[in-house]
C-alpha positions, 0 to 999 in steps of 0.5 A: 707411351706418354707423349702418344697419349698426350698427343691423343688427348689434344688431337682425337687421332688414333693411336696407331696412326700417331706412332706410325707419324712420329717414327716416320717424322723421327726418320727425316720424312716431310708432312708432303712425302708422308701425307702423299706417299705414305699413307698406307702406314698413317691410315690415310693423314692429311697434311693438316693432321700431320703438322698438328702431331709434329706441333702436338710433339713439339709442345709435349717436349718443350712441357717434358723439358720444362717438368725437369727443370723444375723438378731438378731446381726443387730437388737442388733446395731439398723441397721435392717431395713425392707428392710434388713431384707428381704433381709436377709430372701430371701437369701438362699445362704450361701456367699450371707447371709455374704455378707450383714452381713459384714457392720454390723460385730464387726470388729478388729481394722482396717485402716478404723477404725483407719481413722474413729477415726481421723475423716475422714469418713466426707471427704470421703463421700465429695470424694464419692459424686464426686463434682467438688471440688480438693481433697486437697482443701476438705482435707485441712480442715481435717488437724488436730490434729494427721492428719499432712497433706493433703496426711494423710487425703486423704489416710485415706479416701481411707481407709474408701472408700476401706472398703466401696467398700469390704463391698458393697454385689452388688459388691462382688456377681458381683465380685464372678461370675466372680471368679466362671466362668472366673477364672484360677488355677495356680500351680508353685513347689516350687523350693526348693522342686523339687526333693522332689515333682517328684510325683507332677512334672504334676502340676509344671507350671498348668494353667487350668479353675478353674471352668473346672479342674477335681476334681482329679486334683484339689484334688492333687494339694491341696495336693501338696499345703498342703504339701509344694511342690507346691504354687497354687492362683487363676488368674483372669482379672484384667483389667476386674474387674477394668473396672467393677469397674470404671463403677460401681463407678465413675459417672462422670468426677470429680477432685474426680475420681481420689481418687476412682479409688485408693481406689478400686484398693486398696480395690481389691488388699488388700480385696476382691481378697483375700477374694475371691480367698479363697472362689471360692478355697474352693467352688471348694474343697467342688465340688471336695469332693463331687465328689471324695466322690460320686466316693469313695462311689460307689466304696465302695457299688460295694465291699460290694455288691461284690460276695460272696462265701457263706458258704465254708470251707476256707484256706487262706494265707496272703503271705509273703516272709521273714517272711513266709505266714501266713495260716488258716483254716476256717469253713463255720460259719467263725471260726478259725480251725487252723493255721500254717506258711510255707515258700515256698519262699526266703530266706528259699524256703521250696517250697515242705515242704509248698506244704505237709502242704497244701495238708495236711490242704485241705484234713484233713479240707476238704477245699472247697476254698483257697483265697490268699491275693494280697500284697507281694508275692501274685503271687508266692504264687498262683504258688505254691498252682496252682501247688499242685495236690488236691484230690478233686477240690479246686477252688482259689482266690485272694482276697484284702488284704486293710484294713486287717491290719487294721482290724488285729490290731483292738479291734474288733479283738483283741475281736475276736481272743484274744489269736492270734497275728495280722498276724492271724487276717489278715489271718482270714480276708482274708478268711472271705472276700472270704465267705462273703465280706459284714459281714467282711468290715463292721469291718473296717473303709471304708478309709482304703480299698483301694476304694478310692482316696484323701480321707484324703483331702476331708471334713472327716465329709461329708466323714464319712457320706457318707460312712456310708450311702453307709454300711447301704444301702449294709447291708439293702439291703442284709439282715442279719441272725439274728441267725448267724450275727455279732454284727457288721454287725447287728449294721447296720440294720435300727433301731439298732445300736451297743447297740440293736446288742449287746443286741440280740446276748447275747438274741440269746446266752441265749436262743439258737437262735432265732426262730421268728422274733416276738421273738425279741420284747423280747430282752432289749430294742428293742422297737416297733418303733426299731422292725419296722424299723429293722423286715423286714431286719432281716432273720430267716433261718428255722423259724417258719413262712417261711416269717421269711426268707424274706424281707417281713415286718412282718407287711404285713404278715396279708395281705399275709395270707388274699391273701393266703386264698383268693387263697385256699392256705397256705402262705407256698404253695404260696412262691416260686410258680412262676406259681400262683404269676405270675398270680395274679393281684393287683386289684384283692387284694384291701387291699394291695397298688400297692408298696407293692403288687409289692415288696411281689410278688417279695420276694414270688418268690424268698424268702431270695434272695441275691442280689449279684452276685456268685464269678468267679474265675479269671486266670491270665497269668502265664508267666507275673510275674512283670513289666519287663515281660510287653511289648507294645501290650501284652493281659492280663487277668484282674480285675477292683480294683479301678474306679476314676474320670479319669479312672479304676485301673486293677490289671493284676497279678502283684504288680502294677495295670494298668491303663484304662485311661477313654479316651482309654474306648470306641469309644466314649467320657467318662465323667464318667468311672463308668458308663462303668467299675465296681469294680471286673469286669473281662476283658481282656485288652492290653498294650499299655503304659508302664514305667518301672521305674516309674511303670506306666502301661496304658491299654485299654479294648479289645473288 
């Protein structure tokens, strides 16, 4: 099967493992589902080899798709030889596919054309053919007409020859490697926006390797181009491309060299160059998306799978100066108690009037945590609540604010909170992170949370997808309560989607809860093939079937009760019995493959496990309250709040993040920082660059 080894040749999977993926992908499965209970038939495939076959299949359609058009446009003019149509069959690459359709396109009236017209493609086939006749001797008999003299006519041949040499697909694949390899990308600042492009000032005279320049770097230039600050090209050697040129079409020392030479110097200058300075530009864009998405996505697993606090009673604050902080009151479900608005800040400093109402809030809702959001006034705001003597223990946390108002001015919320205004909503928001990070982002548009880096540049479609890839994986993997979950967090587990999600919470409303997983056969609409791909993903809390509460698919339970029995054991009595788990062997159980015995041996143990990690409560150092209190050399307690193709961002107590240049990482060289900080991470790092005036603070990571 063709589109088997095409996806082996871009992927190294096995064969087998490639179909058994495809067929279950062709029958509705989700990359969850197949990668969590199916792996028996994939040979074990994580999530990432998953999506790459179904990617790798997509882009072998849209090739397939593409090599008929053509082949049918050719055909349709009655130019479709067998050798080209093999060659059309045999070329699986995009550029090379338009390549050798580019003779054939219906063309807009072009110079070419327009010489063809008057009749010259004869004298330009007698100049190509390099004889020993001059050129004006051949032209002259080409006079006629609206062809006035020898000149017109050779200039339309070389018209028609340019167009011959844009169209040759040996010569724009040669041509394209060395735009791909050999290229340099060169920005200059438009000098009438100078002052307006400061931000850009790095890139005001670049030159580096196109194929070399970091994605980053490519990315911001590309912005700077967009918006009109900055010119980039690309530059190449032109000296060697005519060289190449020459060799390529002049073969012998004919009175015609002369007339080639012109024409490929203009077919360069006028087609190919242009054609292909876009197109190693836009190569490099889809490279630099990729990468910047890659980076944006992992950053966004990293906060959804983010601790999680759990089911606490929460006091959060959005801070604010002027107009006050916004504060509420949650309960462990997530749901608004009360709210309030102090002002212990300027200009109205009613500092112990605040510090009363929040004592009062903390002891009359009995408030396990208070989460502050990091925007304006986040650290004046954490001072003042540090310095309020609770009667009981209340632990703190700054939590990002990115996204809340997004969220706040969303019909999600409004649907939420209808009768509350959007600094409420933001409020809610932030408290509800604390708790659970996970069941409160999904609500908001990845973009706009503040992990990513030129999102607005890279390709929205390849961005969107990839994002949403990254949510469901998080969902999936940490498993939802199907009694107490969202309708937007539940419209991500495998199989769903916001109709089935909206159906089982008005199920759930109806009946009182749902006590089994089976029950959800009964919700409209969720059918076998939904129950399949969702069952194992959803948790009953306190069900009838303990199993209910694990990750262990509904259609093993069968296999478990017969290990159960075999063990003289109830399925209750076998879960979270360590010491016989541990013991027991797959052999020993024949009816259930070595994937699965592996997984439910797991889940056993530790039924109902979440995955992420328990939240730390950071302590920033009080005496650093902005920029100016930084100094050269100065140890700081910090957390990782963005990683990026070049370097970690540190929030380090104050407005502006700090930088860990991927250099200043570790002793060695850093290729990719992710692979030594993680978003949330805690560190302790030190000052070691600083510029007040543009608000630039660099940093390294002590030991």
């Amino acid at each position: 099967m063709q589109e088997v080894q095409y996806i082996i040749s871009q992927t190294q999977l096995q064969s087998k493992s490639i179909e058994a993926t495809l067929q279950l992908l062709s029958e509705g499965g989700t990359i969850p589902f197949i990668s969590r209970y199916r792996k028996e038939a994939t040979g074990g495939l994580d999530e990432v080899q998953i999506a790459e076959i179904r990617d790798v299949s997509d882009r072998y359609k849209q090739i397939t798709q593409r090599q008929e058009t053509i082949i049918k446009a050719i055909d349709e003019q009655g130019e479709l030889s067998d050798d080209l149509r093999k060659k059309i069959n045999s070329s699986f690459t995009l550029n090379e596919l338009e390549d050798l359709y580019l003779p054939y396109k219906k063309k807009r009236k072009t110079r070419a054309e327009s010489a063809r017209q008057l009749g010259l493609e004869g004298l330009a086939k007698i100049i190509m053919s390099q004889g020993n006749q001059s050129p004006k001797e051949a032209a002259k008999r080409f006079v006629k007409d609206k062809v006035k003299d020898v000149e017109s006519a050779l200039s339309g041949a070389r018209d028609i020859i340019a167009e011959w040499v844009n169209e040759n697909s040996a010569v724009r694949s040669r041509l394209r490697k060395s735009y791909e390899n050999n290229s340099q990308l060169i920005s200059k600042v438009v000098k009438t926006k100078k002052d307006e492009a400061e931000k850009y000032r790095d890139y005001f005279d670049y030159s580096s390797s196109l194929k070399k320049c970091p994605s980053y770097r490519f990315l911001a230039i590309y912005r700077a181009n967009s918006e009109g600050f900055l010119r980039m090209k690309v530059g190449v050697d032109e000296d060697y491309i005519f060289d190449f040129l020459n060799r390529f079409y002049i073969k012998k020392n004919s009175p015609m060299s002369e007339q080639i030479e012109l024409a490929y110097q203009d077919a360069y200058k006028r087609l190919l160059h242009p054609a292909l300075e876009n197109e190693a530009l836009s190569e490099k864009k889809k490279e630099a998306d990729k990468t910047a998405i890659d980076v944006f996505s992992e950053n966004l697993r990293q906060l959804l799978l983010a601790p999680a606090l759990g089911k606490k009673r929460i006091l959060a604050i959005d801070p604010g100066f002027r107009s006050g902080c916004k504060v509420v009151c949650l309960d462990e479900a997530g749901d608004l108690l009360t709210n309030v608005t102090i002002f212990p800040h300027a200009p109205q400093k009613e500092l112990d009037k605040a510090k009363s109402k929040i004592w009062q809030l903390v002891e009359a809702y009995k408030i396990d945590a208070i989460a502050i959001g990091n925007g304006t006034a986040s650290r004046e705001t954490e001072f003042m609540v540090k310095g309020i003597k609770f009667k009981t223990e209340v632990a703190i946390f700054v939590v990002s604010e990115d996204g809340a108002s997004v969220y706040s001015a969303s019909s999600i919320a409004r649907q939420e909170f209808p009768d509350f205004d959007v600094t409420v909503r933001g409020s809610v928001s932030i408290g509800r992170r604390l708790m659970d990070p996970l069941a409160e982002l999904v609500k908001i548009d990845p973009k706009s949370i503040g992990v990513g880096q030129y999102q607005h540049e890279v390709d929205q479609k390849l961005l969107k997808e990839s994002l949403d890839d990254v949510v469901i994986s998080c969902v999936n993997e940490v498993g939802v309560n199907l009694n107490t979950a969202s309708p937007y967090l539940m419209s991500y587990v495998s199989g769903l989607g916001p109709q089935l999600a909206e159906n089982i919470v008005e199920y759930r409303r109806e009946n009182n809860g749902i006590s089994s997983r089976k029950e959800l056969k009964k919700v409209k609409r969720l059918g076998e093939k939904a129950f399949e791909q969702c069952a194992g993903f959803l948790r009953i809390v306190n069900g009838k079937n303990p199993l209910d509460n694990s990750a262990v698919h509904p259609e093993t339970y069968p296999a478990i009760e017969k290990m159960a029995k075999q063990l003289k054991m109830t399925v209750k009595d076998l879960i979270g019995n360590g010491e016989v788990l541990d013991n027991l062997k797959q052999d020993h159980f024949p009816y259930i493959d070595a994937f699965t015995f592996e997984d439910i041996i797991k889940e056993l143990k530790k039924p109902g496990r979440d995955p992420r990690q328990q939240v730390k409560v950071l302590e920033f150092d009080s005496s650093v309250k902005s920029i100016e209190d930084l100094s050269i050399g100065k140890k700081l307690n910090g957390i990782v709040t963005n990683v990026t193709n070049f370097g970690a961002f540190v929030n380090i107590g104050i407005k502006e993040n700090g930088l860990i240049h991927k250099s200043n990482m570790a002793d060695v060289y850093v290729e990719n920082p992710a692979d030594y900080m993680k978003l949330h991470e805690h560190l302790e790092v030190e000052v070691i660059q600083l510029d007040v005036e543009r608000k630039r603070i660099g940093l390294r990571k002590t030991e």
